[in-house]
C-alpha positions as CSV (number, residue, x, y, z in Angstrom):
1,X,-11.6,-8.5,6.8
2,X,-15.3,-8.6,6.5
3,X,-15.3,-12.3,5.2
4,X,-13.8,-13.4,8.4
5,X,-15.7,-11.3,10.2
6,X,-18.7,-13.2,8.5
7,X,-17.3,-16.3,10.0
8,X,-14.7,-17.4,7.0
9,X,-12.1,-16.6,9.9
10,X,-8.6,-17.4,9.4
11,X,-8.5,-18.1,5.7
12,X,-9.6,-14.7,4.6
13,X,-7.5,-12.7,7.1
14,X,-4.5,-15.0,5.2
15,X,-6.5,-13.6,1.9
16,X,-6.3,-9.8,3.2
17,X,-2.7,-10.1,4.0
18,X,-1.8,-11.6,0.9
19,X,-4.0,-8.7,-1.2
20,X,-2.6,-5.6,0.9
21,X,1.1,-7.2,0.3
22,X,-0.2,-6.6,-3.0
23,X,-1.1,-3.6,-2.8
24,X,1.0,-2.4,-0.8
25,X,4.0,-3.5,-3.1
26,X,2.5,-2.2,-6.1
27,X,3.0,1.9,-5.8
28,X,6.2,1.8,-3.7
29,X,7.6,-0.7,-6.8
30,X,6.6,1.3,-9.4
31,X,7.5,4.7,-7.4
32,X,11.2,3.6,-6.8
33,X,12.2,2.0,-9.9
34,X,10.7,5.3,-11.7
35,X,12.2,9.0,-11.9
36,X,10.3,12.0,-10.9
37,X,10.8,13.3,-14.2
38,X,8.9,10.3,-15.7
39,X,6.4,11.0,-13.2
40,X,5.8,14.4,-13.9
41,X,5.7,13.4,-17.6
42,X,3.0,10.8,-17.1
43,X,0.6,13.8,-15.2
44,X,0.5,16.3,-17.9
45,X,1.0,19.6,-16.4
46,X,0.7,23.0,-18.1
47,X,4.7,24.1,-19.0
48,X,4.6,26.4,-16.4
49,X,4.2,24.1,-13.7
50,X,6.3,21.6,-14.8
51,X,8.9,23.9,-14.9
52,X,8.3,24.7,-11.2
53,X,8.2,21.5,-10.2
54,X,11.1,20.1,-12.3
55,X,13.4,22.2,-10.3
56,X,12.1,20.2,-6.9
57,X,15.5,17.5,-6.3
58,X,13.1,14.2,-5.9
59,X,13.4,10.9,-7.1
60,X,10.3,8.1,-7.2
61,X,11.9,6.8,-4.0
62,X,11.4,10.3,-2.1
63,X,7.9,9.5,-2.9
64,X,8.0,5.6,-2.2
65,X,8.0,6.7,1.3
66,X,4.7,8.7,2.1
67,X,3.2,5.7,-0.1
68,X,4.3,2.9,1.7
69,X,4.2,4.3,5.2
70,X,0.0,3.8,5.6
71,X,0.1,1.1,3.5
72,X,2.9,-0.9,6.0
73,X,1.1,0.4,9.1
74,X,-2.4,-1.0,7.8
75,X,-0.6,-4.6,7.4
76,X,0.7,-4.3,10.5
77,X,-2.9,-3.8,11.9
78,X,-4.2,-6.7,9.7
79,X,-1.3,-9.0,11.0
80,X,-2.2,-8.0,14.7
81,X,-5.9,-8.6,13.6
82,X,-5.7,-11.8,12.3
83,X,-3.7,-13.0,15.9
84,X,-7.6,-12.3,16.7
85,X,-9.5,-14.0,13.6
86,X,-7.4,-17.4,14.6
87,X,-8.7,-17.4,18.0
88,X,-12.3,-16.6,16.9
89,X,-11.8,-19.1,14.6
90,X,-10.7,-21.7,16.9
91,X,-13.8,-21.2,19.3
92,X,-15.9,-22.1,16.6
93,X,-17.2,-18.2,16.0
């Protein structure tokens, strides 16, 4: 977004969509084709709290969600942003 607001326009909104699809399918990708168990595994915990939190009923697509939420509304932001960069663009700066 700061490229095209440098004047690179169009082409690097197109280059921030295409890295926050990325990212944004990354974590939610990983989160749902893993189980919270293999999550909790991966952190480490002290027994005692893994014991506490094994008995919580989540899988990696419980989790997929709060991820993917700000993620999805920043694209939508940067889709409705680049509608903007095009015009700019299109003047000449």
């Amino acid at each position: 977004m700061v490229a095209a607001l440098a004047g690179l326009g169009i082409l690097a909104c197109w280059g921030g969509l295409a890295y926050f699809c990325l990212l944004t399918a990354t974590p939610v990708s990983t989160l749902v084709q893993s189980s919270y168990a293999e999550i909790l595994a991966v952190l480490e915990f002290p027994a005692r709290e893994l014991e506490f939190l094994g008995g919580v009923p989540l899988q990696g697509a419980h989790l997929a969600v709060p991820v993917a939420l700000p993620l999805l509304l920043t694209l939508g932001a940067i889709v409705r942003a680049r509608e903007y960069f095009g015009k700019v663009a299109l003047r000449g700066g």
